[in-house]
C-alpha positions as CSV (number, residue, x, y, z in Angstrom):
1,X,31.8,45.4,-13.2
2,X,29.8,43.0,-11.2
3,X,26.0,43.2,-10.9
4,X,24.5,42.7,-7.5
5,X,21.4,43.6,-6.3
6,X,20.5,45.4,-2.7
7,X,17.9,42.1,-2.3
8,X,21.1,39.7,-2.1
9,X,23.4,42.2,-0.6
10,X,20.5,41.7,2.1
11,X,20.6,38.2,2.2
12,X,23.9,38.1,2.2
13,X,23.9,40.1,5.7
14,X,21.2,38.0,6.9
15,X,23.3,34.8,6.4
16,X,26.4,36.1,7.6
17,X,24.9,38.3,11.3
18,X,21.3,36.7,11.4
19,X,21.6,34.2,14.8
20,X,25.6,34.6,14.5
21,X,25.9,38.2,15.5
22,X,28.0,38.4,18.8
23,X,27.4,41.2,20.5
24,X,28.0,41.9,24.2
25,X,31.3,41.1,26.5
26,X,33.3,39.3,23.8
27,X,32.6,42.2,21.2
28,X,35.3,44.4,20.5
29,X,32.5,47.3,19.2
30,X,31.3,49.6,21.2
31,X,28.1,52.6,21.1
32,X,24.6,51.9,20.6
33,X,24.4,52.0,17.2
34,X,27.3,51.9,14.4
35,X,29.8,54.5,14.0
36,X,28.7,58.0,11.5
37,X,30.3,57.8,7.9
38,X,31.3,60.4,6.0
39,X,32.0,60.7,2.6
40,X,34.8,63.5,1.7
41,X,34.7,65.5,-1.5
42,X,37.4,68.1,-2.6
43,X,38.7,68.3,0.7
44,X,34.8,69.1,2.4
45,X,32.9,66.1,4.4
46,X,29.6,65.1,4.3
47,X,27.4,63.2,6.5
48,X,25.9,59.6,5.2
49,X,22.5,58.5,6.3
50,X,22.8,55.2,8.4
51,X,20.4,52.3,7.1
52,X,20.1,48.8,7.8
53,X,22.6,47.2,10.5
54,X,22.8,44.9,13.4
55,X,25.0,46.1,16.5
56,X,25.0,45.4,20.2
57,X,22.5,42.4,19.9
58,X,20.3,44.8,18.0
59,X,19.3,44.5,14.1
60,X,17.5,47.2,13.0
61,X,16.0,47.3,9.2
62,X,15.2,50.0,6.8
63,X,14.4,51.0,3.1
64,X,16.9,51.0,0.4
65,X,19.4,53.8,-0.1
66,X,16.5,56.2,-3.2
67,X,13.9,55.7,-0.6
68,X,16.2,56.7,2.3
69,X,17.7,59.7,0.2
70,X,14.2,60.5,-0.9
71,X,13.8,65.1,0.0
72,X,17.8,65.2,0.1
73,X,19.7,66.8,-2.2
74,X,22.9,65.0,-3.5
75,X,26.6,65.9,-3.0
76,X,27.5,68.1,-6.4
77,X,30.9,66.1,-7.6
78,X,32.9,66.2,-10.6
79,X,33.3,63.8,-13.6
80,X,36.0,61.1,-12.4
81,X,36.5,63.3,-8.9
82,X,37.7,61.2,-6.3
83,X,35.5,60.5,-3.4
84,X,36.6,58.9,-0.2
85,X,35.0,57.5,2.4
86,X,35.4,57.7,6.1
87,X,34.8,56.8,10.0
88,X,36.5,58.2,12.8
89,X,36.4,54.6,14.6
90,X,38.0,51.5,15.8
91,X,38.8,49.0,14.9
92,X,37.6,50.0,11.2
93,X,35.5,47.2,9.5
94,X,37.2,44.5,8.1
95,X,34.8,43.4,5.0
96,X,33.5,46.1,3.0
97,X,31.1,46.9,-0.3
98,X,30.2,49.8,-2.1
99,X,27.0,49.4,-4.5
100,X,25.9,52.5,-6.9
101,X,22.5,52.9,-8.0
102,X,21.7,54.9,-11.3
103,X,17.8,55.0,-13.1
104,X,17.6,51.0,-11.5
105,X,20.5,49.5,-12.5
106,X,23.0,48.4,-9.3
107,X,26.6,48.0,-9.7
108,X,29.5,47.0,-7.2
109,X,31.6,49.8,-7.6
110,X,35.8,49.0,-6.5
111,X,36.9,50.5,-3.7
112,X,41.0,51.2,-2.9
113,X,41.9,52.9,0.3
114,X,38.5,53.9,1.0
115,X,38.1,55.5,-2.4
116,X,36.9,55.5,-5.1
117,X,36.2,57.8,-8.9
118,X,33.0,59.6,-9.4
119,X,31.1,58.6,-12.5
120,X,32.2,60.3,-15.7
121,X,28.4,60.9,-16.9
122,X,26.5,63.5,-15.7
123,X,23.0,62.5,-13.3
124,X,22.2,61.8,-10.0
125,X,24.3,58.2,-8.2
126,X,22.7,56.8,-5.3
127,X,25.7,54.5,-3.2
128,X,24.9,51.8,-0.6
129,X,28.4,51.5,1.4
130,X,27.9,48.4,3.3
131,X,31.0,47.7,5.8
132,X,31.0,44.0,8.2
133,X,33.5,43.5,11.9
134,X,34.2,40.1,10.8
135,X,35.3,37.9,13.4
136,X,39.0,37.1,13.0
137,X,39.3,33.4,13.6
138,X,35.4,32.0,13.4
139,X,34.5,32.0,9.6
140,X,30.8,33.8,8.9
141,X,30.3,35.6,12.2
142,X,30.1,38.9,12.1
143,X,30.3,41.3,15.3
144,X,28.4,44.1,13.6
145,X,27.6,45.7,10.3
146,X,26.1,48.5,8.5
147,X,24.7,50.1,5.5
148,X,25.0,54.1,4.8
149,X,23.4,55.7,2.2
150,X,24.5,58.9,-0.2
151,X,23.8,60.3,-3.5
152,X,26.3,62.8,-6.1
153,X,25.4,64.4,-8.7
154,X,28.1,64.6,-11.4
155,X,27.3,68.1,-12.5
């Protein structure tokens, strides 16, 4: 697996939105702010915690996923569980990254249908799911984007 860290996932938003980010009457996005995720677990959703992200003109920045998390418990998950992640919106993000945190080591983590497997070692995972509206037909412009935080515990 791929290491990355949040500073150049960061950077890498800040290139691709930074003066680029069209917002307003061309923008197929719509709301104040991005859409609520949800990460789904033996059938039972949870609510993510929305972070950094630029939408409607407006970028708004915030701490890292542990420091966002920091007083909430984690979602209890099994060894290998599947975990999916969701958005009751459209159109769905077109460019998306999931990185897991674990005792200060970051790894991309592969996503397939908006899933993925739960670790197999027990301890507390903290994710940054980072999802992009990339334009369709103007390379590096990015209508919106959006970073949600959310922690398991493989019990």
């Amino acid at each position: 697996m791929k290491q990355l860290t949040i500073g150049v996932v960061l950077l890498v938003v800040g290139i691709l939105t930074g003066c680029q980010l069209i917002g307003g009457g061309d923008s197929p996005l719509s709301g104040n702010q991005p859409p609520e995720v949800y990460v789904k677990i033996s059938n039972e959703k949870h609510p993510t915690m929305l972070g950094t992200y630029c939408w409607s003109g407006e970028c708004v920045d915030t701490v890292g996923p542990v420091e966002l998390l920091k007083g909430q418990a984690p979602l209890p998950v099994q060894p290998g569980e599947p975990i999916t992640l969701g958005m009751n919106f459209s159109p769905k993000p077109n460019e998306l990254h999931l990185l897991q945190i674990k005792d200060g080591k970051e790894t991309e983590v592969d996503i397939a249908n908006n899933r993925f497997t739960a670790p197999t070692e027990p301890g507390v995972y903290y994710y940054s799911y980072g999802v992009w509206w990339m334009d369709a037909e103007e390379e590096n412009v990015a209508h919106g984007d959006a970073f949600y935080a959310f922690a398991v515990e493989v019990e």
